[in-house]
C-alpha positions as CSV (number, residue, x, y, z in Angstrom):
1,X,117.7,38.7,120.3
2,X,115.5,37.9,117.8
3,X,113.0,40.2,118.5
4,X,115.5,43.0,118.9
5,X,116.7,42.1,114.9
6,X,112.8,42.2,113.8
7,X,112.6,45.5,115.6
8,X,115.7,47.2,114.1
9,X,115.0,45.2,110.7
10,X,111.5,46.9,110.6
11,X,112.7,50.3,111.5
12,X,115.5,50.0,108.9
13,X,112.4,49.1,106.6
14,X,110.5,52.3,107.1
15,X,113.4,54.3,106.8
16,X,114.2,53.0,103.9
17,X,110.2,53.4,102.7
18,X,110.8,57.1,103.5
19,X,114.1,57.5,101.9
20,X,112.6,56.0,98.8
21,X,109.3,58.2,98.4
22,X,111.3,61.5,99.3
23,X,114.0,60.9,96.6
24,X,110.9,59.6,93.7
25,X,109.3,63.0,94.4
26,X,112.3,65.0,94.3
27,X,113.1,63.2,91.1
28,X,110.1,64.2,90.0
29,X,110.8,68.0,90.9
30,X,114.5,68.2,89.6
31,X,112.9,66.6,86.2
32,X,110.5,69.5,86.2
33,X,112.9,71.9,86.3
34,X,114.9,70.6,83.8
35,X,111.9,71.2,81.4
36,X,111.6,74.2,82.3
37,X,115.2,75.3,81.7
38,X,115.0,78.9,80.3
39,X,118.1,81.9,80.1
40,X,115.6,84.7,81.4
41,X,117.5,86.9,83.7
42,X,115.9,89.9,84.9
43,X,118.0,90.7,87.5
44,X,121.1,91.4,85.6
45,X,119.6,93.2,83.0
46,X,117.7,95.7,85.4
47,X,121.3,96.0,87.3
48,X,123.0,97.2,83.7
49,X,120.6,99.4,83.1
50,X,120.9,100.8,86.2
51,X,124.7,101.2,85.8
52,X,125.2,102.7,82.6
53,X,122.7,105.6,84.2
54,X,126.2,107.6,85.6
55,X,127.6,107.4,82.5
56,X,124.3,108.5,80.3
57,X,124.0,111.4,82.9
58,X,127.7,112.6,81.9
59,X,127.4,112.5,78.2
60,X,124.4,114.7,78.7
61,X,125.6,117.2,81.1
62,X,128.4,117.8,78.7
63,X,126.5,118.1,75.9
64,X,124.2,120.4,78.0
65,X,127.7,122.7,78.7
66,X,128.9,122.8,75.5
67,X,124.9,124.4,74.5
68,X,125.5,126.9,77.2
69,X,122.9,125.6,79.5
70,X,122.8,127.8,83.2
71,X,123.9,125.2,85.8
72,X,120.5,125.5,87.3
73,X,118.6,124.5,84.4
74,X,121.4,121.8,83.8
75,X,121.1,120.2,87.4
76,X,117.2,120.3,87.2
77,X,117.6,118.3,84.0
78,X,119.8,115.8,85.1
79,X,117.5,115.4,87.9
80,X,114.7,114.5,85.3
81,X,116.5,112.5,83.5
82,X,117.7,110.3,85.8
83,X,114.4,109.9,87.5
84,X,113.1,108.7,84.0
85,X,116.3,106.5,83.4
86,X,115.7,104.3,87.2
87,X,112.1,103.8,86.2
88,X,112.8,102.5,82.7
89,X,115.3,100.5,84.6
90,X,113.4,98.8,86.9
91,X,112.0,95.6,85.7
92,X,111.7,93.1,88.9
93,X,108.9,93.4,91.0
94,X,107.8,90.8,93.6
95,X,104.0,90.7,92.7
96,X,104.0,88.0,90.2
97,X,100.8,88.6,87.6
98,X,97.6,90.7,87.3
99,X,95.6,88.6,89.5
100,X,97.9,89.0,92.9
101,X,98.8,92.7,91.9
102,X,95.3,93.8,91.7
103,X,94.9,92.7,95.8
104,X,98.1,94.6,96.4
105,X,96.4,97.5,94.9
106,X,93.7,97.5,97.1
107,X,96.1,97.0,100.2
108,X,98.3,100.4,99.1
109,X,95.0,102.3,98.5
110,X,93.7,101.3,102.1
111,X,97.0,102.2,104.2
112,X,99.0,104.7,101.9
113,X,97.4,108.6,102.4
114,X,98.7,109.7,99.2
115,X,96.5,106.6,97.7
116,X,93.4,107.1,98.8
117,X,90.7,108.0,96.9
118,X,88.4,110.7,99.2
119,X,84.8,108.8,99.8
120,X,85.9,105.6,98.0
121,X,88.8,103.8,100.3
122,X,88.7,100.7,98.4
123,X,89.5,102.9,94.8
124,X,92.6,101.8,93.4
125,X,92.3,104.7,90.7
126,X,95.6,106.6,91.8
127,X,97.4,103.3,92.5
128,X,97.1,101.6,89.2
129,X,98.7,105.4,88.1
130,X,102.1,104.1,88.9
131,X,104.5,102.2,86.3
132,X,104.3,98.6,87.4
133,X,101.1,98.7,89.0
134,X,98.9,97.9,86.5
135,X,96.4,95.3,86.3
136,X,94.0,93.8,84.0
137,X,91.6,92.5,87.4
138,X,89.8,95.3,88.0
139,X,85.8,96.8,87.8
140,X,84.5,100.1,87.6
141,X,81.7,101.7,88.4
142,X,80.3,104.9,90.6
143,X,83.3,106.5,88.5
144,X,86.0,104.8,90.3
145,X,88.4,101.7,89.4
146,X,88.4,98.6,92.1
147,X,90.0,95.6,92.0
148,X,88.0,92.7,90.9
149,X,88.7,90.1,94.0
150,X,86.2,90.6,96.9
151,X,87.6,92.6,99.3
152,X,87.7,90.9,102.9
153,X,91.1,88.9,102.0
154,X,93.0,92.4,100.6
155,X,91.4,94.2,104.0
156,X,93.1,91.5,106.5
157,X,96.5,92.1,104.1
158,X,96.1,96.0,104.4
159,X,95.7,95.2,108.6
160,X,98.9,94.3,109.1
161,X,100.7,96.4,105.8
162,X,99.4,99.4,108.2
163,X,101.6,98.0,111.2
164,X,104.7,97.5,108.8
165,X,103.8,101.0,107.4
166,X,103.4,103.2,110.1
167,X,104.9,101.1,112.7
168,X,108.2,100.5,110.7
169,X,108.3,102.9,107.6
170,X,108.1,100.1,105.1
171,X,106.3,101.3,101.9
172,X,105.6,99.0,99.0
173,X,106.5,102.0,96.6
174,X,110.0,101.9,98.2
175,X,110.4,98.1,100.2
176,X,108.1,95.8,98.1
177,X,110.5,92.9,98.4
178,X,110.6,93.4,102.2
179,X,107.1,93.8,102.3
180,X,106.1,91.2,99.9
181,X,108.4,88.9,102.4
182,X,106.6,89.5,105.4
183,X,103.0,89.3,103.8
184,X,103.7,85.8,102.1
185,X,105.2,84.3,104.6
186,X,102.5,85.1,107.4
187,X,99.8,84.5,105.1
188,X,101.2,81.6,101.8
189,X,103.9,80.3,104.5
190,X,102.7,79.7,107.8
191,X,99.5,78.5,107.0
192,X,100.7,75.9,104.8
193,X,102.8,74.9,107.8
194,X,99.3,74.2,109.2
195,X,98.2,72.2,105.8
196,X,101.1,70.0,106.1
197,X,99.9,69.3,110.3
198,X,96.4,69.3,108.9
199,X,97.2,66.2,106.3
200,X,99.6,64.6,108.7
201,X,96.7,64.1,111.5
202,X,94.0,63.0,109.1
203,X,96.3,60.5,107.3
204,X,96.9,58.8,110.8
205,X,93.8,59.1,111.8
206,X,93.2,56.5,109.1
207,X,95.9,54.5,108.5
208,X,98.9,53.0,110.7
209,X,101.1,51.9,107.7
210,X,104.0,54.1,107.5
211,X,104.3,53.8,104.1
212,X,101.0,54.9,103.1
213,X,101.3,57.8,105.8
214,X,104.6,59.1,104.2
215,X,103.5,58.7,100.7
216,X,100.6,61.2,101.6
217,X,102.7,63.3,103.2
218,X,105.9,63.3,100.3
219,X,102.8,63.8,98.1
220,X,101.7,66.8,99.8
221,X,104.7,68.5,99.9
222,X,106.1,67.7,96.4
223,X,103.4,66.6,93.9
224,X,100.6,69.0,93.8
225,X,100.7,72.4,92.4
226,X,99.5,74.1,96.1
227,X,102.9,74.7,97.3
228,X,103.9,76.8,93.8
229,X,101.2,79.5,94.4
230,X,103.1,80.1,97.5
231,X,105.3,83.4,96.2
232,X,102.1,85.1,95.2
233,X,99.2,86.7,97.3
234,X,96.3,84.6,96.1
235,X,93.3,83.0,97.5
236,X,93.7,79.5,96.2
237,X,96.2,78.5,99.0
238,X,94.6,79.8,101.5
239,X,91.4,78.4,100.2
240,X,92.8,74.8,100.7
241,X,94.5,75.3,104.0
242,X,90.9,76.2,105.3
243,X,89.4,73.1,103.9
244,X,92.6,70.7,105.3
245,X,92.2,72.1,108.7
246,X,88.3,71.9,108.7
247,X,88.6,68.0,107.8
248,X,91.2,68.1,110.3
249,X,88.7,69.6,112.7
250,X,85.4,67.3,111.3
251,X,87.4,64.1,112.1
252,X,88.1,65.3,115.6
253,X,84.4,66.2,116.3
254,X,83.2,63.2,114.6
255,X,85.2,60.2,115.0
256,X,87.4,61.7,118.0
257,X,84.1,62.1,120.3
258,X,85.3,65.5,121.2
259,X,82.0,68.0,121.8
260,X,84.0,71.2,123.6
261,X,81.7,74.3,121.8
262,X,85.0,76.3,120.6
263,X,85.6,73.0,118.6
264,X,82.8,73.8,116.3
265,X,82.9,77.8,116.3
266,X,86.4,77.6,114.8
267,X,85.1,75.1,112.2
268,X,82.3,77.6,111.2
269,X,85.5,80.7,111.0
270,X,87.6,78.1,109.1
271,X,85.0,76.7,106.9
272,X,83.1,80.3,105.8
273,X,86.8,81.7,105.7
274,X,86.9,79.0,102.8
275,X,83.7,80.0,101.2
276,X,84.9,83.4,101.0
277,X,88.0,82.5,98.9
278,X,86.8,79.5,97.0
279,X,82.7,80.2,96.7
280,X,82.0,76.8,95.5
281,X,83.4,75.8,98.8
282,X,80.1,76.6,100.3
283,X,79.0,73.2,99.4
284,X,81.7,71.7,101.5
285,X,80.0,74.3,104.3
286,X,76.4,72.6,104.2
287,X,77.9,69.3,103.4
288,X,79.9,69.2,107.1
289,X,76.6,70.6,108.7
290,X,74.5,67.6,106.9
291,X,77.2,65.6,108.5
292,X,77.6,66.8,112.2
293,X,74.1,67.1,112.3
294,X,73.5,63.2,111.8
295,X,76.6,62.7,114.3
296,X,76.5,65.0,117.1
297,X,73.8,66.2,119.7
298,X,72.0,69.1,117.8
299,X,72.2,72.4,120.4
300,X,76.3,72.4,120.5
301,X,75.8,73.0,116.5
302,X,75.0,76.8,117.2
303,X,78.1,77.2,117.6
304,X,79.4,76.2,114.2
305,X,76.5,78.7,112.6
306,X,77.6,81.5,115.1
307,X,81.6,80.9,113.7
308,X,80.4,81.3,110.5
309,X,78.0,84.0,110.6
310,X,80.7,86.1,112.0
311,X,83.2,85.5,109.0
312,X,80.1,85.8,106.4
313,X,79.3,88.9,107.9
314,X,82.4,90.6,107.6
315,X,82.6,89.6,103.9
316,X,79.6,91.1,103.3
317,X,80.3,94.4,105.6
318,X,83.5,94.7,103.9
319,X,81.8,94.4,100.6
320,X,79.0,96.9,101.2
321,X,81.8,99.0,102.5
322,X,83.7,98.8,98.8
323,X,81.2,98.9,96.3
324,X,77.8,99.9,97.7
325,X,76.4,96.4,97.5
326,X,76.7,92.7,99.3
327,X,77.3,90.9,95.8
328,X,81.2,90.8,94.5
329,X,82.1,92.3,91.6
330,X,82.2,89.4,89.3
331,X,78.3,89.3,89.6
332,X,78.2,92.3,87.8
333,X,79.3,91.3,84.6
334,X,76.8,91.5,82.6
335,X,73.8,94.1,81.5
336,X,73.5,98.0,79.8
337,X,75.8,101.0,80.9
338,X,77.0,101.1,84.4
339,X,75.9,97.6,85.4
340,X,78.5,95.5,83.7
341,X,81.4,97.1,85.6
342,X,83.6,95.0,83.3
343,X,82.6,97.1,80.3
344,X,84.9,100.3,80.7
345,X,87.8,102.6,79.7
346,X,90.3,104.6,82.0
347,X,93.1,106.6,82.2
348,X,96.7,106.0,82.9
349,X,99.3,109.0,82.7
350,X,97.1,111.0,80.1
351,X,96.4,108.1,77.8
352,X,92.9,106.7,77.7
353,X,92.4,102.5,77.8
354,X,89.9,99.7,77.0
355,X,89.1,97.4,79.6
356,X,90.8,94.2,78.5
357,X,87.5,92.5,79.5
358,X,86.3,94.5,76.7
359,X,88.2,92.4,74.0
360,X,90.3,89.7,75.6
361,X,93.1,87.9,74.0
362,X,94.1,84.0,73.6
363,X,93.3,81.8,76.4
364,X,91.0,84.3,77.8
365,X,88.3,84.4,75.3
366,X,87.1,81.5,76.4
367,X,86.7,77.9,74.9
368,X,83.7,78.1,72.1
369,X,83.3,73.9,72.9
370,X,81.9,73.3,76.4
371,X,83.3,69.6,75.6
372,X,86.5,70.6,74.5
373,X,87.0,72.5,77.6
374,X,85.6,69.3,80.0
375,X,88.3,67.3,77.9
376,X,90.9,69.9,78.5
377,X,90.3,70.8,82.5
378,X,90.1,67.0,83.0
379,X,92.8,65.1,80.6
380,X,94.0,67.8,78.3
381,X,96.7,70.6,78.6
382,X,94.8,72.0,81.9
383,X,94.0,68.9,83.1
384,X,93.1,67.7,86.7
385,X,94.4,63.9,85.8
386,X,96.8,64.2,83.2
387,X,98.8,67.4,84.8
388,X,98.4,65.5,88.4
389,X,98.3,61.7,87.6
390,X,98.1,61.3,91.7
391,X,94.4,61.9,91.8
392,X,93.8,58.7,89.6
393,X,94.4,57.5,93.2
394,X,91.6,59.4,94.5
395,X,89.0,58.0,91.9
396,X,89.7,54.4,92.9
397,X,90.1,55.4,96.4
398,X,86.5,56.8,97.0
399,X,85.0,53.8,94.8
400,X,87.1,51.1,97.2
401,X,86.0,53.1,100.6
402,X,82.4,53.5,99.5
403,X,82.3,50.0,98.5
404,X,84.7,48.2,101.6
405,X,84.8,51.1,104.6
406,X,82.2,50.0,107.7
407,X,82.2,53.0,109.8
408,X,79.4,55.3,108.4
409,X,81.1,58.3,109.6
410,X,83.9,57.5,107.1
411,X,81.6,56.4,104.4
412,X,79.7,59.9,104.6
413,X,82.8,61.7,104.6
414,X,83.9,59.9,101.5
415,X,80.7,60.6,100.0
416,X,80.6,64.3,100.6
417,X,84.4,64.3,98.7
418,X,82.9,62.6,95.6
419,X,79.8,65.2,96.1
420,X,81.7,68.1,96.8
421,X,84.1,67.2,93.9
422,X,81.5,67.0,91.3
423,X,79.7,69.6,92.0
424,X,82.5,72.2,91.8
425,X,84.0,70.8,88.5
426,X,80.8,70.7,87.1
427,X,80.0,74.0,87.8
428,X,83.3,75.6,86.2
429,X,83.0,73.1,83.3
430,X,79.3,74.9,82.6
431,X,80.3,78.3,82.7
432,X,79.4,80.5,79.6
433,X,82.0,80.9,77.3
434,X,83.3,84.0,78.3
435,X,83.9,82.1,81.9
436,X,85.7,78.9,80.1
437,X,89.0,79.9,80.4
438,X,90.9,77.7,82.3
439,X,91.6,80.0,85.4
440,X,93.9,82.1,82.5
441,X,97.8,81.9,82.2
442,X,98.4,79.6,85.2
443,X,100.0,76.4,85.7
444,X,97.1,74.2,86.5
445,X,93.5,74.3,86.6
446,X,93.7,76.6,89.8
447,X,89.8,76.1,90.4
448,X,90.3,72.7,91.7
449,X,93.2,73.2,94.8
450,X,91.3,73.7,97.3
451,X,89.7,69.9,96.7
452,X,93.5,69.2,97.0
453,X,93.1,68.0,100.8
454,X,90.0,66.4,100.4
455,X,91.7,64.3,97.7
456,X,94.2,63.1,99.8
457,X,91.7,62.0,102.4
458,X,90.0,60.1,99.2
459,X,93.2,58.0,98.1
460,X,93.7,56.5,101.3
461,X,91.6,53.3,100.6
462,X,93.4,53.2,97.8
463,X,96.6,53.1,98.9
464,X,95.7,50.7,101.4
465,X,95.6,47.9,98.8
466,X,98.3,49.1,96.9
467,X,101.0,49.4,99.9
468,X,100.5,45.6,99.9
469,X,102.3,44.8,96.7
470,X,105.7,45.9,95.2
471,X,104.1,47.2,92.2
472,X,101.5,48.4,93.7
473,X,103.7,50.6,95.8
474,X,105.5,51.4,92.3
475,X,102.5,52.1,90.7
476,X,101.7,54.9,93.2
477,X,105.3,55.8,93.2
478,X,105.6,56.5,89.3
479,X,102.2,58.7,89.6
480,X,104.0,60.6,92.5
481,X,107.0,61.5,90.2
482,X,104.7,62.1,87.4
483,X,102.8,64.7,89.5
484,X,105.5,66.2,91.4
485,X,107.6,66.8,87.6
486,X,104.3,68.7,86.4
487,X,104.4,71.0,90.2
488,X,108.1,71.3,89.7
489,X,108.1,73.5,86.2
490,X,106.2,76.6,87.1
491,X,110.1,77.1,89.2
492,X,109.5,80.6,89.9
493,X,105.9,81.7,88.8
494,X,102.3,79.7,89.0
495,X,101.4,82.6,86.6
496,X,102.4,80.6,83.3
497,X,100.7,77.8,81.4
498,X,101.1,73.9,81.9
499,X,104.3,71.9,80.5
500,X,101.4,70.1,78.3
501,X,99.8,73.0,77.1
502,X,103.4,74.6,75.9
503,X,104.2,71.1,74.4
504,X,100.5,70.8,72.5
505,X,101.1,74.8,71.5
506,X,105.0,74.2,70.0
507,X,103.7,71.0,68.3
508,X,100.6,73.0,67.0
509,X,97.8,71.2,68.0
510,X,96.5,73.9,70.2
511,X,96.7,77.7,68.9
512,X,94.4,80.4,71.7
């Protein structure tokens, strides 16, 4: 009987330890939300726009009849007119900001005929040539505009836009809701279905306390800014889904004991597929070679290189296959006439236009002080700690491990997070000016999420010696809520600056 109660008593317990971290993060969220309260409504403005169009067309047909206007002449200027009318309507449009519109771009000019540019398929030139397909992300050179990602990502997108294209008649010039749906949720959606699977297995990998395993996971979910990126084509999410399931994969190869050769050639596709959305990744890449090479028997490696190779050389075919050349367009961005392929001017509907690169505005010119902007993508309105408190859990996670973990497997791992870590924020932090902009108008320093798994992996030690106290437990709890307010206010775009740096800008202490 009495072991019965202590069994009930400690399932109640955990329960209850779930109940509670769920509701603090959601706290957190609603709080967010309430911050970012705001009376913009697109949708009904575009919809009474679009119905005063009937009416408008009558007023001018019988103005058109009393002028004696020929009812063929009147008919083919109605026609006109209320073409122009539904395009000055329409205001919504599912592709959230420059940076995702410029891959969508790239997909239309691959799969739509009438977009295509004869002996340059990745040209976005008659794309872009449509009202509300602009973008400020693009390149030019060779006399034709591109968009300024790399291209493997926007060529898998354009795979499957073909099937829902010629397969089901779905165009983004006349379904881009439906089409935006699909896209997002096979590749935002689904793979942060595995993120969440990829977090939940490493957390029990290293812990048994319940609490500590549904903090992480509440965490993941709620309080970091991953899961608001994912209603726009990007390659920041996809970026950190490739490094959660490669830890995921690591720990299974290392710790796990298990040696089977397809193990390690899908590490090597999931880790280059990293490197070629989040370059700085690539020191993650040599970092988990260093590390099964000092942990497993050397000729099953191949295998790993031979994954990799195969992703690395489709980036680089697709590449050569876009522009002429292996390097990405933002390694062009500097030299004379026809080598910066920033430095241009175009042509949209007879009007000719700067490249915005030529003279950009506010945030995007860059902060002048290299230390301003360390104090800003660290603490300040960008920052990595004060917009995400959580990862204060991370700092005195990977001291406590480094200093108190045994196994050297998860010493090294801990170890290649601090590296790893380091090196990528230190190389954004020591960009040129022009390069200090804080990812632009987005919600966080969007640089930094695809560390987001390996920071998790980082707290644990952490939150092993917290979980053992009630205020230690409340400690983490409050941090949770802090971070999970800051994800919650970008509510329907990641495209739009930090609570803190609208807060600093309305008080005045900031002006860009």
């Amino acid at each position: 009987m009495n072991v019965e109660h202590r069994v009930n008593t400690a399932g109640n317990f955990d329960v209850r330890i779930g109940c509670t971290i769920l509701m603090v993060l959601a706290a957190g969220v609603m709080l967010g939300r309430i911050v970012a309260v705001d009376s913009v409504d697109v949708y009904q403005l575009e919809r009474q726009r679009l119905n005063e169009i009937p009416h408008r067309l009558e007023e001018r047909r019988a103005e058109l009849q009393q002028r004696g206007i020929s009812p063929e002449k009147i008919e083919r200027e109605l026609e006109r007119i209320e073409r122009a009318l539904k395009e000055a309507a329409a205001l919504r449009r599912p592709f959230l900001s420059a940076n995702d519109r410029s891959r969508w771009c790239t997909v239309r000019a691959l799969v739509e005929p009438d977009m295509r540019v004869p002996g340059a398929p990745y040209a976005i030139d008659r794309v872009i040539q449509e009202r509300l397909w602009d973008t400020i992300d693009m390149v030019k050179h060779d006399g034709h505009l591109y968009s300024s990602k790399p291209p493997l990502f926007a060529t898998l997108v354009a795979a499957e836009y073909w099937v829902l294209y010629h397969g089901f008649g779905l165009t983004l010039a006349d379904y881009p809701y439906q089409v935006a749906w699909v896209v997002l949720i096979t590749f935002n959606w689904l793979p942060m279905l595995i993120y969440f699977w990829s977090i939940q297995r490493l957390v029990e990998r290293m812990t048994a306390n319940p609490w500590i395993q549904l903090f992480v996971i509440g965490s993941a979910c709620f309080a970091t800014f991953l899961t608001t990126f994912v209603n726009t084509l990007n390659n920041h999410l996809p970026g950190a889904v490739c490094a959660a399931v490669a830890m995921e994969l690591t720990a299974r190869i290392v710790s796990d004991g298990h040696r089977r050769w397809w193990l390690f050639a899908l590490l090597g596709v999931v880790m280059a597929l990293g490197v070629t959305f989040e370059l700085p990744s690539l020191v993650l890449w040599l970092l988990l070679l260093l590390i099964l090479v000092r942990f497993v028997c050397k000729p099953v490696l191949i295998w790993y290189l031979i994954g990799s190779a195969a992703v690395f050389a489709a980036f680089f075919y697709t590449n050569w296959l876009a522009h002429g050349t292996i390097s990405p367009p933002y390694a062009h961005r500097s030299g004379g006439p026809g080598e910066n392929w920033y430095d241009y001017e175009y042509e949209v509907r007879g009007r000719k236009i700067d490249s915005y690169w030529r003279n950009p505005v506010g945030i995007d010119k860059g902060e002048e002080s290299p230390w301003v902007y360390a104090f800003h993508v660290l603490v300040g309105h960008h920052g990595i700690f004060s917009l995400t408190p959580l990862w204060l859990l991370t700092l005195a996670g990977c001291w406590w491990g480094l200093r108190s973990w045994h196994r050297p497997e998860e010493r090294l791992v801990l170890l290649a997070i601090v590296v790893v870590s380091v090196i990528c924020i230190a190389f954004y932090i020591l960009r040129p000016q022009a390069d200090r902009s804080y990812g632009g108008m987005t919600c966080c320093f969007r640089w930094a999420l695809w560390l987001i798994p390996l920071w998790f992996y980082g707290m644990v030690p952490a939150l092993e010696r917290l979980a053992s106290t009630k205020w230690g437990r409340g400690l983490a709890l409050f941090l949770a809520a802090a971070s999970a307010m800051s994800a919650a206010y970008p509510t329907w775009n990641p495209w739009t600056h930090p609570w803190l740096y609208q807060w600093l800008e309305s008080a005045g202490w900031i002006s860009y």
